[in-house]
C-alpha distance (Angstrom), angle and dihedral (degrees) to the residues before:
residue distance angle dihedral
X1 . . .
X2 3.66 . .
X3 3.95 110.8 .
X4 4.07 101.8 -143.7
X5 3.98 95.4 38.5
X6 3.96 107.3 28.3
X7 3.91 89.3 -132.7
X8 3.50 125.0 129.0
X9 3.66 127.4 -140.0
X10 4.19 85.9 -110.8
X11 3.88 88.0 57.6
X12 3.51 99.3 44.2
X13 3.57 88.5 43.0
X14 3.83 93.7 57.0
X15 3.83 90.0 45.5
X16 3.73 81.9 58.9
X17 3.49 94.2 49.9
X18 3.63 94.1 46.7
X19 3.82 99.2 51.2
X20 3.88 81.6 50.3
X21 3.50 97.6 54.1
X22 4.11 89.2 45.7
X23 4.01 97.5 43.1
X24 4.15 84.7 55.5
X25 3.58 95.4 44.3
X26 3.90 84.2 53.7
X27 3.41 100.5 46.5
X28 4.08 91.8 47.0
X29 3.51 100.3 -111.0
X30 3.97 136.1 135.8
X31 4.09 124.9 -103.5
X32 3.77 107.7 -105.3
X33 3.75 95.0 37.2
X34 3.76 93.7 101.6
X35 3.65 125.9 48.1
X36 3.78 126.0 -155.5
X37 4.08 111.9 -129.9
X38 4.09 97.7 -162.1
X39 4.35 99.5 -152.1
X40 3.93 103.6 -137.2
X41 3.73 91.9 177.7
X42 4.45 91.3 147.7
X43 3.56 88.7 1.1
X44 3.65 106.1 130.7
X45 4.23 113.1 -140.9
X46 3.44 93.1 -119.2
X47 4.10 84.8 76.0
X48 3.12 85.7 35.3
X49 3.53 88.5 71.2
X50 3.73 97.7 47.7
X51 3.56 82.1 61.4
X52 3.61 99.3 51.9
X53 3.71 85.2 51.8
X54 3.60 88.9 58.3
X55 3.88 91.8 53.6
X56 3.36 102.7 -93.6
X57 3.95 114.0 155.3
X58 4.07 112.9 177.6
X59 3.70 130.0 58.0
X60 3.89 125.7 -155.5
X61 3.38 122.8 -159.4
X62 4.37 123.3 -171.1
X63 3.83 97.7 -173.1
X64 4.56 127.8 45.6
X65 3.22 89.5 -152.7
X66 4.12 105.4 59.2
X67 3.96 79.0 32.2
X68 3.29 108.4 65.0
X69 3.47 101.3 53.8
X70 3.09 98.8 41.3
X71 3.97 97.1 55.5
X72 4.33 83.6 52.3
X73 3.57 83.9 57.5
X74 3.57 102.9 46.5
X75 4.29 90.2 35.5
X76 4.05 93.1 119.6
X77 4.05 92.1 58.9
X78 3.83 133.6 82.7
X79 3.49 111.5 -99.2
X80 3.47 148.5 112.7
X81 3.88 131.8 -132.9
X82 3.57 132.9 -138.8
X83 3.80 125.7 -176.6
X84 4.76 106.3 -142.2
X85 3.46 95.9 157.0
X86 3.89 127.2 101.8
X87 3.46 94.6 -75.3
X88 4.63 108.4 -151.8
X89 3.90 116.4 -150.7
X90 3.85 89.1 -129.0
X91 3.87 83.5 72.3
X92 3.71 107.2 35.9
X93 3.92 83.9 106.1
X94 3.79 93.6 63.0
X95 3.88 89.8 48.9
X96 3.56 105.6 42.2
X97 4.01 107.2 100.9
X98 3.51 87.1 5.7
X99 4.06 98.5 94.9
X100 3.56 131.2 19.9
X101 3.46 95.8 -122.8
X102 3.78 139.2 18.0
X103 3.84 110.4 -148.0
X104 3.59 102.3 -173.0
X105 3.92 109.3 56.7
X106 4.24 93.1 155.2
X107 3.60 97.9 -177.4
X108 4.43 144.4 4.3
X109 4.01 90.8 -100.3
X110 3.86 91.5 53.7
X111 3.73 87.7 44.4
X112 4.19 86.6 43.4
X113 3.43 93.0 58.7
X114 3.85 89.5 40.7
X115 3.51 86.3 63.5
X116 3.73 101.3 41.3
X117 3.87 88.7 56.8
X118 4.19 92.2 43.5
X119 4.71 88.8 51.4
X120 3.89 83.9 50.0
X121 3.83 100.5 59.0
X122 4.15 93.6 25.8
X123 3.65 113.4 -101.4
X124 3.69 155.0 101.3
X125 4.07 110.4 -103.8
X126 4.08 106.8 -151.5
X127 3.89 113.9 -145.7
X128 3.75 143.7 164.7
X129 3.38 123.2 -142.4
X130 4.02 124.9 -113.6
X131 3.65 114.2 -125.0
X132 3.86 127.5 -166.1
X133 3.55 92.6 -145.7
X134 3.76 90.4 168.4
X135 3.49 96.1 51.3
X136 3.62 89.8 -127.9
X137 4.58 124.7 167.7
X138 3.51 89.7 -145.8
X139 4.07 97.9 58.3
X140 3.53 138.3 66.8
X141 3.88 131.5 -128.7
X142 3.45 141.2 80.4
X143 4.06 114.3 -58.7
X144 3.83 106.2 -119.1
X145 4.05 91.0 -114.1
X146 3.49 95.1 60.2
X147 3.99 100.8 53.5
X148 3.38 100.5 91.8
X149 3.69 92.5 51.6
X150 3.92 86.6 55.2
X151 3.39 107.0 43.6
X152 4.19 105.2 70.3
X153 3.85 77.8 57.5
X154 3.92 94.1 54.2
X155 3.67 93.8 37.0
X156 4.06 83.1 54.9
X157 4.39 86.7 68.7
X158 3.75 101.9 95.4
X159 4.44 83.3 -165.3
X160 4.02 91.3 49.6
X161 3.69 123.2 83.1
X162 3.68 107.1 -175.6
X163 3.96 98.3 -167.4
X164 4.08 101.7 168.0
X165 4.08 146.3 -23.7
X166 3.53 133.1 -89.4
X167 3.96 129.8 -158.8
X168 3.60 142.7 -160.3
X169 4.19 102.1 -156.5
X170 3.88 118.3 -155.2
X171 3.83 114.3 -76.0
X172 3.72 106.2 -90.5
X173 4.31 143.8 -179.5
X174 3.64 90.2 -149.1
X175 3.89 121.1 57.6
X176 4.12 92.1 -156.7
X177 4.29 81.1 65.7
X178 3.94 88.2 71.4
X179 4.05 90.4 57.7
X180 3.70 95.6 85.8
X181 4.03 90.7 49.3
X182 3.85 94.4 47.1
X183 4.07 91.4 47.4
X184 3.87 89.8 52.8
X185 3.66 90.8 38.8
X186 3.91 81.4 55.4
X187 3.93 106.8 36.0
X188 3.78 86.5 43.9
X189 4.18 91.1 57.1
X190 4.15 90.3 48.3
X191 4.03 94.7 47.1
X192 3.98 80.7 47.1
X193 3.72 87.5 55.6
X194 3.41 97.3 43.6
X195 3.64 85.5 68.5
X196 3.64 87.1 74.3
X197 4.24 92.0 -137.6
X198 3.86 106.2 -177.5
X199 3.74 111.7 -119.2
X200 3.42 92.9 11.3
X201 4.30 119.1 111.0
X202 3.54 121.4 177.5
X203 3.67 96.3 177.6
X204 3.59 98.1 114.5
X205 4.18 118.1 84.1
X206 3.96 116.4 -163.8
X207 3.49 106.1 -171.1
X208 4.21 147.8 123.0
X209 3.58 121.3 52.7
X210 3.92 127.5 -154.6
X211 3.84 98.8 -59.8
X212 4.03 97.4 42.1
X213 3.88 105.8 27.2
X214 3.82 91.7 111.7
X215 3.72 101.0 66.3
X216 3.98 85.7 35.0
X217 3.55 94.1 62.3
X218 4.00 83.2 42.5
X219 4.24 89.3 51.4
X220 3.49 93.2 43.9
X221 3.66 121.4 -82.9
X222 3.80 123.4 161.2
X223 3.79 98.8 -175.0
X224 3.87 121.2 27.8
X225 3.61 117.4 -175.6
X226 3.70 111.3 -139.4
X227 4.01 118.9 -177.7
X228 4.06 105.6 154.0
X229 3.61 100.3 34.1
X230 4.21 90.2 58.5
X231 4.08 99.5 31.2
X232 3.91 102.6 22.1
X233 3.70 124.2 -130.7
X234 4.23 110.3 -24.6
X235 3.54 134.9 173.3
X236 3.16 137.0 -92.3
């Protein structure tokens, strides 16, 4: 139970899931065609668990280090890790067959190494690719002009599957002042796929957090990755 608000991480949860289900019916789309990423970053997995019990499927983690352990610990339940934090080639070896899917692939000699470290234990690493759809000095990713340019060299890593994008919009009051990031984030992924690039698919869309996921699902999105709106505010 959450001391200032009285919710629990099951009813937040299942207002989550509820303003999901209503934002796709909205925007004409089916149930099941976005996924909710739950960020645990200083989550411990004992509310974890509450929100497992409240149907939650997907773990994000930001940081290895608090990760790790805490997936050994939590090994016997049902759920499924993601790495969407700032992900450094020094420990691409600690992530690789750890999650499912890395969200934040920021450039091709992160997703090199990602690949060199996937061919030495014998399997296919998925990942989305980061994009700076803001433009911005102070983020990461790869700026939406120079994708195409990258991505006959990505599709070139036999141990890489790039399946979508992922962005990070500019910080903003209103959530409507994301729209214009998610709908380039999302017309920049179909021309991409237009260009018919073998082994590359761009179909997946990670994008909106917990004060913008609305209009994400609305632009697009098939994962959003929502850490305040199901656990409240944490520390770091």
């Amino acid at each position: 139970m959450d001391a200032e608000t009285g919710d629990s991480v099951r009813d937040r949860l299942a207002l989550v899931f509820d303003r999901m289900q209503g934002a796709i019916r909205e925007a004409g789309r089916k149930e099941g065609d976005v996924r909710l990423v739950a960020a645990t970053k200083a989550v411990p997995p004992e509310r974890i668990r509450d929100a497992i019990a409240g149907g939650l499927e997907i773990a994000g983690e930001n940081r290895l280090q608090e990760a790790l352990p805490k997936i050994e610990a939590m090994k016997r339940d049902r759920i499924t890790w993601h790495f969407i934090g700032k992900l450094q080639r020094r420990k691409v070896r600690a992530v690789v067959g750890v999650f499912e899917l890395i969200h934040s692939v920021d450039s091709v000699e992160l997703a090199t190494e990602i690949d060199r470290r996937a061919a030495a234990v014998g399997l296919r690493q998925s990942v989305l690719l980061e994009i700076n759809v803001g433009e911005e000095q102070s983020k990461a990713g790869f700026l939406p002009q120079d994708v195409e340019k990258a991505l006959p060299r990505l599709a070139a890593l036999e141990h890489v599957a790039v399946q979508g994008l992922m962005a990070i919009p500019p910080a903003a009051r209103h959530p409507d002042a994301s729209r214009p990031h998610f709908r380039c984030l999302r017309e920049l992924a179909q021309r991409m796929m237009a260009r018919g690039i073998p082994r590359i698919s761009l179909h997946e869309l990670s994008m909106g957090m917990s004060n913008d996921y609305v209009v994400a699902i609305q632009e697009g999105a098939t994962f959003i990755r929502l850490g305040t709106a199901i656990f409240g505010g944490r520390r770091d």
